[in-house]
Steps between C-alpha positions, in 0.01 A plus 500: 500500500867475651616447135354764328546797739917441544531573109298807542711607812810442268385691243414810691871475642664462175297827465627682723845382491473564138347839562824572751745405254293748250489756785904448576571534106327823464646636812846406417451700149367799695764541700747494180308734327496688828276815352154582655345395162631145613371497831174607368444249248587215770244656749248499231597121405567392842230685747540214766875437459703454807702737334197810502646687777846527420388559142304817662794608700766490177255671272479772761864517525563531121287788448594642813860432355423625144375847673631556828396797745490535824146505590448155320829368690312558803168354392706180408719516825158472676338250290797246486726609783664157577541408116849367354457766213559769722885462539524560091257747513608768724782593321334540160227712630767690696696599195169544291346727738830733570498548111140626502596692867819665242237534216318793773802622602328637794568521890155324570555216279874429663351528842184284379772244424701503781169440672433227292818337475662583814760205468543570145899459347377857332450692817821706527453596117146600592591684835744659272307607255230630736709726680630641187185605362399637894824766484460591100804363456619708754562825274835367392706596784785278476559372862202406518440288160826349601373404828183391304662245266780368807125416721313334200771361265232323343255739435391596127610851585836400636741522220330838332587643840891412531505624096368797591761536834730420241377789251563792750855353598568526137379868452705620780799302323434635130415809560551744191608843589635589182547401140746464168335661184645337228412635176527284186365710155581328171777732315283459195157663664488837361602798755632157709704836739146661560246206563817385739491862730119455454488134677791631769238845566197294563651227670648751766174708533277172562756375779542853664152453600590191701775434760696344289827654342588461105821478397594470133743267441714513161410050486516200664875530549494775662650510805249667671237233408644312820397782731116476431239316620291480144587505120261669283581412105314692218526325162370673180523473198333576145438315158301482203234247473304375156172455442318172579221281467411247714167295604331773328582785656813788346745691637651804297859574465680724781729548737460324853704679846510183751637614842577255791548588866616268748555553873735208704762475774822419391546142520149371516393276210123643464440875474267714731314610229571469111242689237504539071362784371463559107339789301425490117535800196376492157838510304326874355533614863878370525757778555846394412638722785265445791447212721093389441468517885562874429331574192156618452293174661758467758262572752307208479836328545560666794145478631560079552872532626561488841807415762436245759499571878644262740619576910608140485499161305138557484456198250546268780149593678301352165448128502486314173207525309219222499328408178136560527396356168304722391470863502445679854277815488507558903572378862380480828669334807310355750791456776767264326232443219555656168166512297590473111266653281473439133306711265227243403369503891715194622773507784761313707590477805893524539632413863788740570606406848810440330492744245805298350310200412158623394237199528149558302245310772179567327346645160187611409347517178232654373287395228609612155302825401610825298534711879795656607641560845776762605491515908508237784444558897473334774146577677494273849683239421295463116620617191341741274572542193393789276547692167326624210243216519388539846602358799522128658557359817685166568488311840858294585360173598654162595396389203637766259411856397131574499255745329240664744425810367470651146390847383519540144525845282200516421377518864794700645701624209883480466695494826844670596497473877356241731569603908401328834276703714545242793148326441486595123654577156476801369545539109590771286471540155261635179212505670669669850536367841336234586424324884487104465390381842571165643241226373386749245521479124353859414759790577328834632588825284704718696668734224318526190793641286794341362773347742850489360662416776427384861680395865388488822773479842384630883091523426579769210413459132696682260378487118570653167218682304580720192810677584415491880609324800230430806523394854170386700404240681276178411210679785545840328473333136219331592358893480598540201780736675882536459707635791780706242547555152886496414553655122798337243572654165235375218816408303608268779253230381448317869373200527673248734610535854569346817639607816704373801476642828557892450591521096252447264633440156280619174625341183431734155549443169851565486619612854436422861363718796582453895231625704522530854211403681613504864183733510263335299271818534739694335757289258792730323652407157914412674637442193495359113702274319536509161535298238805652333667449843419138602350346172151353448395424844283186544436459903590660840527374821612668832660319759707589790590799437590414111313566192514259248418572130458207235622642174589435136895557693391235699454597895585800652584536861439847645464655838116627566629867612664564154393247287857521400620154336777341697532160306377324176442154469471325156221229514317318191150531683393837415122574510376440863623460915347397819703421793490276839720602759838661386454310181330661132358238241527621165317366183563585121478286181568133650731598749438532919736647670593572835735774687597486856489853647629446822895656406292796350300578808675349776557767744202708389165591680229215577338401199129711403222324545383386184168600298 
């Protein structure tokens, strides 16, 4: 019996120390692989393995690893609290997490993380960035952003502060009190003496409306030219053009008047402001003796010609523009956030803490359909947007962008306003105003009519039917009743508006209307800007004590009293603004852009409450 049970006992020990050796091999190639799809195929192989538990423990760590937050940090911290892994961990989740805290951008999610991650090597920055967001970047008074920066060097928010303590230094330094016309007309433009006095008469009667005093100057040699803070050069001239053909398209035969105007301080190597104008004549409507800029269709010339208007080296405020890929249609910030939107319905989110190096920290994209989108807003911390297809609304999750909500045209109509009411949306559009409330997907019908236009600020709605403005509230609506009817001229053509604090702003067809609603139960027309006078005018904002117009000039400062224009900044994003803080985003074609006001408002009145 002896003899034949030792060779049994033998083989079930080769067994196992075969079955070891197996077990040792596999776990050796899991933890080169080192992925969880390695870990799980030795677990499956290998239930009984010494090795099980650790296996367990790494797989948990590389998803944990993979996707990092701070709620599954703590789940691990409690599950494996004495493991090795937790040394390589805690700085990958750390970094991981503070992304997705700067992915919010909000003052819960840096305190969450400072709760979190109290011993954290990102604490200052997050501290930083907290307090930042607490003060609104405290309304660009200078001491105090300096003070900001010197107390949380590190914070995201840091260097955008000393730029912009650097910005007002610089306006006090280059301030422009008066300017050098310098006339340049081509000898060979017909009536060259008369389209010269011309240029010199308008020139003067533009800057006698401002502070700032002209003085013409005979060129750049003059002597004079030292004595003044700004040179203002006109070029013109005129020649014939032939006819051509090209991809398909022809151009006739004429004469073409190109004009350019460029504003600089002696010395500097960019300009303040440099703009081309051109205007075309059939070669039948040529007059050998007349300048075309004076001539029958001069007008329309005229009509697009402008001068620029600059205080200071107003350039400087505008920070180089960030390629958005495709074309923007609109923007909303949400705090440092700018939300992108594109016309098929998609977005981006561009991080502008540092407005001068834009980071895009999440996209979504819808599926590809024939809709079309033209406005974006930020509804409690969602984002709707809306357009001619209806209206959506996306959730910002760890994870990505979201979908929660979508109302098509068919069941609402086409939308040009979406508003928070605190605990709702309400939406305006073809089919009138409509209530969304929270957790519901059917709106209730509070205007029946047409909405053209729609904003809400202090508990009041105002809202654009026919040729009429109203004011009521969301309790008086809800009886079918408006408080006051305010009437604008039928040829106005209303249909946007918004309004900050006490100025409500009505955009028309082709001009612009300030209300003032500091008694919303009575709102007076203040004033209208037109067209001829400030060019096509795309989107308004009012803040501290500015008004600022986004036009086909490019944007217009102005004070709210007078709505007089004070400066004129050239930008390539031209069709729509938000702002956060003392800082406007600006979209148009592929371009972002983004213009410290701070040196245009520093000084001024607290900033309105917005919407």
């Amino acid at each position: 019996m002896r003899s034949i049970r030792r060779p049994a006992v033998m083989v079930i020990v080769v067994l196992l120390a075969f079955g070891c050796a197996s077990s040792s091999k596999h776990w050796d190639r899991a933890l080169k692989k080192d992925s969880p799809g390695g870990y799980h195929r030795f677990l499956r192989e290998n239930p009984r393995s010494p090795h099980a538990d650790e296996a367990k423990e790494r797989l948990a760590f590389s998803r944990l690893k993979k996707h990092p937050t701070a709620e599954s940090y703590a789940e691990w911290r409690a599950k494996y609290p004495n493991s090795p892994l937790n040394q390589e961990l805690r700085p990958i989740v750390e970094d991981r997490v503070f992304e997705q805290v700067r992915a919010r951008g909000t003052v819960e999610a840096y305190r969450e993380f400072l709760a979190d991650f109290p011993d954290s090597t990102h604490v200052d920055r997050a501290r930083g960035n907290a307090e930042y967001l607490v003060e609104r970047g405290f309304s660009g008074d200078p001491s105090e952003l300096a003070a900001f920066a010197d107390r949380h060097p590190t914070s995201d928010f840091a260097d955008e502060a000393l730029r912009s303590v650097s910005l007002i230094q610089t306006r006090r330094q280059r301030q422009i009190r008066s300017i050098g016309l310098i006339l340049v007309v081509d000898p060979g433009t017909p009536g060259a003496p008369q389209l010269t006095r011309t240029f010199a008469e308008r020139a003067g009667a533009h800057y006698a409306k401002s502070q700032v005093r002209l003085i013409r100057l005979e060129g750049a040699t003059d002597p004079r030219a030292a004595e003044v803070d700004a040179l203002l050069t006109i070029e013109h001239h005129e020649a014939k053009v032939r006819a051509e053909m090209s991809e398909g398209l022809s151009s006739s035969a004429g004469i073409v008047a190109t004009t350019k105007v460029t504003l600089t301080r002696p010395g500097d190597t960019d300009p303040i402001r440099s703009d081309e104008f051109s205007h075309k004549v059939a070669l039948s409507d040529y007059k050998d003796d007349q300048s075309i800029a004076l001539g029958a269709s001069g007008h329309s010339y005229w009509n697009s010609f402008f001068f620029a208007d600059a205080t200071w080296s107003n350039h400087l405020a505008t920070h180089t523009e960030f390629d958005v890929k495709k074309s923007g249609v609109a923007v909303e910030m949400i705090d440092y956030h700018a939300a992108v939107l594109f016309e098929d319905g998609s977005f981006e989110l561009v991080d502008l803490s540092d407005p001068a190096e834009p980071q895009v920290i999440s996209r979504y994209v819808r599926p590809r359909d024939l809709t079309r989108w033209e406005g974006v807003r930020s509804i409690n911390g969602r984002i709707a947007i809306f357009g001619g297809d209806g209206f959506e609304l996306v959730e910002l999750t760890a994870g990505g962008p979201k979908r929660i909500l979508s109302l098509d045209r068919a069941t609402i109509g086409s939308i040009v306003a979406v508003e928070s009411t605190g605990d709702g949306i309400l939406l305006a559009g073809s089919r009138g105003l409509m209530l969304l409330e929270s957790g519901s997907n059917q709106p209730q019908q509070l205007v029946d009519q047409a909405v053209l236009g729609a904003a809400m600020h202090g508990g009041r709605v105002y809202f654009v039917v026919g040729s009429s403005l109203f004011t009521s509230s969301l309790p008086m609506l809800m009886r079918k009743k408006a408080e006051n009817e305010l009437r604008i001229s039928s040829g106005f053509g209303p249909g946007r508006i918004r309004v900050w604090g006490t100025t409500l702003v009505v955009m028309g067809d082709e001009d612009v209307l300030l209300v003032d609603v500091s008694r919303p139960m009575a709102p007076r027309i203040r004033s209208r800007i037109t067209r001829v006078d400030r060019g096509e005018i795309r989107d308004a904002i009012v803040l501290r004590g500015r008004l600022y117009l986004l036009s086909d000039r490019g944007l217009l400062v102005s004070n709210v009293a007078d709505a007089h224009t004070i400066d004129m900044v050239g930008l390539e994003a031209l069709n729509r603004m938000s702002f956060a803080g003392r800082h406007l985003v600006m979209v148009g074609g592929t371009s972002l852009q983004v213009v410290d006001t701070t040196p245009f408002t520093a000084g001024s009145s607290p900033a309105n409450t917005p919407r």
